[in-house]
N, C-alpha and C positions, 0 to 999 in steps of 0.2 A: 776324822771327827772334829779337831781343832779346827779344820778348813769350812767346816758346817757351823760352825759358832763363830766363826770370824763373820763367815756372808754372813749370817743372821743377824748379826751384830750393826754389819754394815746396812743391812738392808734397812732394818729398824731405825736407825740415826737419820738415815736418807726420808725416812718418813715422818718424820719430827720436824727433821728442815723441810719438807714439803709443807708440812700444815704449820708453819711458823710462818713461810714465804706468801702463803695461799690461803689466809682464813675464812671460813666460813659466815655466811653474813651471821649475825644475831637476830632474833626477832624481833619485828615491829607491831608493837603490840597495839595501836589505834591513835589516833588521833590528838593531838595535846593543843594546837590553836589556831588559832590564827592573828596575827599582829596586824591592827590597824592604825594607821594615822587620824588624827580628829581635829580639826581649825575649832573646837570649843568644847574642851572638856567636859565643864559642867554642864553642858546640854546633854552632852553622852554620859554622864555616869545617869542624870533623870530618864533617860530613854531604857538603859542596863538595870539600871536597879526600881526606881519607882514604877517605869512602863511595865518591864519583864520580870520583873522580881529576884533576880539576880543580886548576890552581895560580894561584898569588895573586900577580899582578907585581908590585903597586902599591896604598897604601893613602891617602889624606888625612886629615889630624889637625887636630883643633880647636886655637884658639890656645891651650887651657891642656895641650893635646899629649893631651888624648882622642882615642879612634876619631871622628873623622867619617864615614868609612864607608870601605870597601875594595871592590877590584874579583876576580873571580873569572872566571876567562879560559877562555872557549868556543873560541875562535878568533881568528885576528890581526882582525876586523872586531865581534866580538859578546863581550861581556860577562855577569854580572852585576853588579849592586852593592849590596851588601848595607849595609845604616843601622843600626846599635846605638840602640836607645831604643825600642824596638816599646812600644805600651801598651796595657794591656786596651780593647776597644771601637773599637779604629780599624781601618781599612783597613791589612791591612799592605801595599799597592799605592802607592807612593809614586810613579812614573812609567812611561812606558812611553817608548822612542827609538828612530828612526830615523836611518840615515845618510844625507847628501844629497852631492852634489857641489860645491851651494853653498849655502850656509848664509842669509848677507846677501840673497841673488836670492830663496832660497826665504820670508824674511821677508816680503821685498816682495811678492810675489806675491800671500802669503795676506792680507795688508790690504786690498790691491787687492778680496778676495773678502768684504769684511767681517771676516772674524775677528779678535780682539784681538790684539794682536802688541805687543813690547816696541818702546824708540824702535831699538833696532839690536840685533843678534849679536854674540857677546860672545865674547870667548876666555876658557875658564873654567881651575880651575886646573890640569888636565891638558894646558894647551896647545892643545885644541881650538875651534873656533868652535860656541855653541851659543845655543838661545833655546828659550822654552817656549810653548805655547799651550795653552787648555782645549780637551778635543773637547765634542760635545753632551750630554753623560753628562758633564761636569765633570771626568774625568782628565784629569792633569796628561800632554800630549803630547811632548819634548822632540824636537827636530831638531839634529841633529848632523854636520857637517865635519871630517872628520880632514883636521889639520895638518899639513905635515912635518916641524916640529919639536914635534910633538905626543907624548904619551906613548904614546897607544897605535898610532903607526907605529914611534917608535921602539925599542919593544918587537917588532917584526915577526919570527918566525920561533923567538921564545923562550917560556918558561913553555906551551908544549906536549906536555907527556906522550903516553908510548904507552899509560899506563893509562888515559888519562879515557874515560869512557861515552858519551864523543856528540862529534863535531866541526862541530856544526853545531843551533843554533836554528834548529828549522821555521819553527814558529809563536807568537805569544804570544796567550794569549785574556784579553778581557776583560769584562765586565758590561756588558749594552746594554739599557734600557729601552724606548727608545723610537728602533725602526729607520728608520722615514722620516728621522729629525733625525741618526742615525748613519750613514746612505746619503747625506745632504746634505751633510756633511764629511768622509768618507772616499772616497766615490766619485765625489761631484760637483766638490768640490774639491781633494782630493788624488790621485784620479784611480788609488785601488784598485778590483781589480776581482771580483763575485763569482764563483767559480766550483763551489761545494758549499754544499747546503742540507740537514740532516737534522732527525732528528727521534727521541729517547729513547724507551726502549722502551717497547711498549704506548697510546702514544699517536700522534698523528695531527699535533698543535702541532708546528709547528718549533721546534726547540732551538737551532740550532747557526746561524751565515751565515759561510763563509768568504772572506775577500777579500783577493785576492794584490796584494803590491804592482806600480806599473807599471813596474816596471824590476829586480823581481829574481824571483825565486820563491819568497821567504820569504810571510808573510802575518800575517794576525792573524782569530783566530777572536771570531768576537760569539758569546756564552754570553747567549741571550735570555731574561729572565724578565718578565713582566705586574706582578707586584709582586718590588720590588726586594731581596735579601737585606739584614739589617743588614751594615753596616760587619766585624764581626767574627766575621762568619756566612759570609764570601765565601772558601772554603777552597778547592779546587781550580776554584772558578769561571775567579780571578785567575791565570792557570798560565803555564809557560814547555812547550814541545813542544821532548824533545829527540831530534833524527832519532838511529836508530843502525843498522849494516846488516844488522844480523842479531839482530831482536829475541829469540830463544831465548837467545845468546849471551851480550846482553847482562843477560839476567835470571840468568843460571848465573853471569856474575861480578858480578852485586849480591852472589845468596843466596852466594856463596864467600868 
C-alpha cells in the first residue's frame, strides 16, 4: 500500500514538472495593431482622425519631450500607432501585435518551441505586459496583455466617435517570402489557422494565405511575393483591413 502512494506520489510531481517544463500556449485573443513609421505626423494624425474619424487618447514623449509615438483608437482592444521619424528607404512596418490573456505563459511557451524570446515580459510604459519576437520573415511580432491598471483598459468606453469609418481591424497583412518557414510559426506554433487562399488577376500563382487567429476571428493576411519588394517599395503590401458595414456608405462619407 505505501508502495502505491509513493509511485503516485512520484507520478503526480513528474507531472507538475512536465507542465512547469512544457506550458501550454495561452490564448490569442485578436488583433491589437499595427505600428507604423510616418516622415510627418501632422499629416497623419489629419488623415486618422479628421479623414477617418478616429481619436487620439494617448501619446508617449521622448525624454527631451518629442513625439515618441501616439496611439490612434480603433476600438477599446485595437489601436494604431503611429512613430514620427519615417526615413527615405525603410520599411515603414515597424511591428505588428497581438493580444494574449497571458503574456509571461505565452513567452514561455514559445521558447519551449525554440523561438528567441526576451529573459521575461515586461510592463511597458502604457502599463501593459508586453515582449517582442521575430517571425520567419524578420518582423518584429510583439505580444500583448492588457493590464487593469493599464492604459488602454483604463481608457475603456472613451475616445469612440460616432464618425470614425470602421470599429473593428479585420485583418493585418504582411510580406511572406518564404510560406513553409511562415506556416512553421504562425500555424505550427502559434496555432493560426488557414482558411482562404487566392490569387491576383490574370494569373494562376497564389497571392494571398489568410490565417485566422485561434481564438478570435481577426487574422492576418500573407501578401506572397518569390522576390521580395525593397523596404520602401512595400505600399499597400504592409496594410491594416478595416471592416465597415456598409461599404457604399462608407465610401460616400470618405468622398463627403
Amino acid at each position: 500500500m505505501l508502495t502505491k502512494i509513493l509511485l503516485s506520489a512520484l507520478l503526480l510531481l513528474s507531472l507538475i514538472g512536465w507542465q512547469t517544463i512544457t506550458p501550454t500556449r495561452p490564448k490569442l485573443l485578436g488583433v491589437a495593431h499595427m505600428a507604423l513609421a510616418v516622415s510627418d505626423i501632422e499629416k497623419a494624425r489629419v488623415f486618422y482622425k479628421d479623414f477617418m474619424g478616429f481619436d487620439e487618447p494617448y501619446d508617449l514623449k521622448n525624454a527631451d519631450g518629442t513625439l515618441s509615438l501616439t496611439f490612434i483608437k480603433i476600438n477599446d482592444q485595437q489601436y494604431i500607432e503611429l512613430f514620427p521619424g519615417y526615413k527615405a528607404g525603410e520599411d515603414r512596418l515597424r511591428h505588428i501585435s497581438f493580444y494574449t490573456d497571458n503574456a509571461e505563459q505565452l513567452r514561455q511557451y514559445l521558447k519551449t518551441k525554440g523561438v528567441t524570446v526576451p529573459d521575461k515580459a515586461n510592463k511597458v510604459r502604457i502599463g501593459n505586459t508586453s515582449f517582442n519576437v521575430k517571425d520567419s520573415e524578420g518582423h518584429t511580432v510583439e505580444f500583448t496583455q492588457y493590464e487593469p491598471t493599464g492604459w488602454t483598459i483604463r481608457e475603456q468606453g472613451k475616445f469612440i466617435g460616432k464618425q470614425r469609418i470602421s470599429a473593428r481591424i479585420m485583418h493585418l497583412g504582411i510580406i511572406i517570402g518564404d510560406v513553409p518557414a511562415a506556416m512553421g510559426f504562425y500555424h505550427d506554433i502559434l496555432g493560426f489557422n488557414e482558411f482562404w487562399r487566392g490569387n491576383a488577376r490574370n494569373t494562376d500563382t497564389v497571392s494571398w494565405i489568410n490565417m485566422r487567429l485561434p481564438d478570435s476571428p481577426d487574422y492576418i493576411e500573407f501578401m506572397l511575393y518569390a522576390n521580395l519588394p525593397a523596404p520602401d517599395a512595400r505600399t499597400s503590401q504592409h496594410h491594416i483591413c478595416l471592416e465597415v458595414p456598409d461599404i457604399e456608405k462608407a465610401l460616400a462619407q470618405l468622398e463627403a
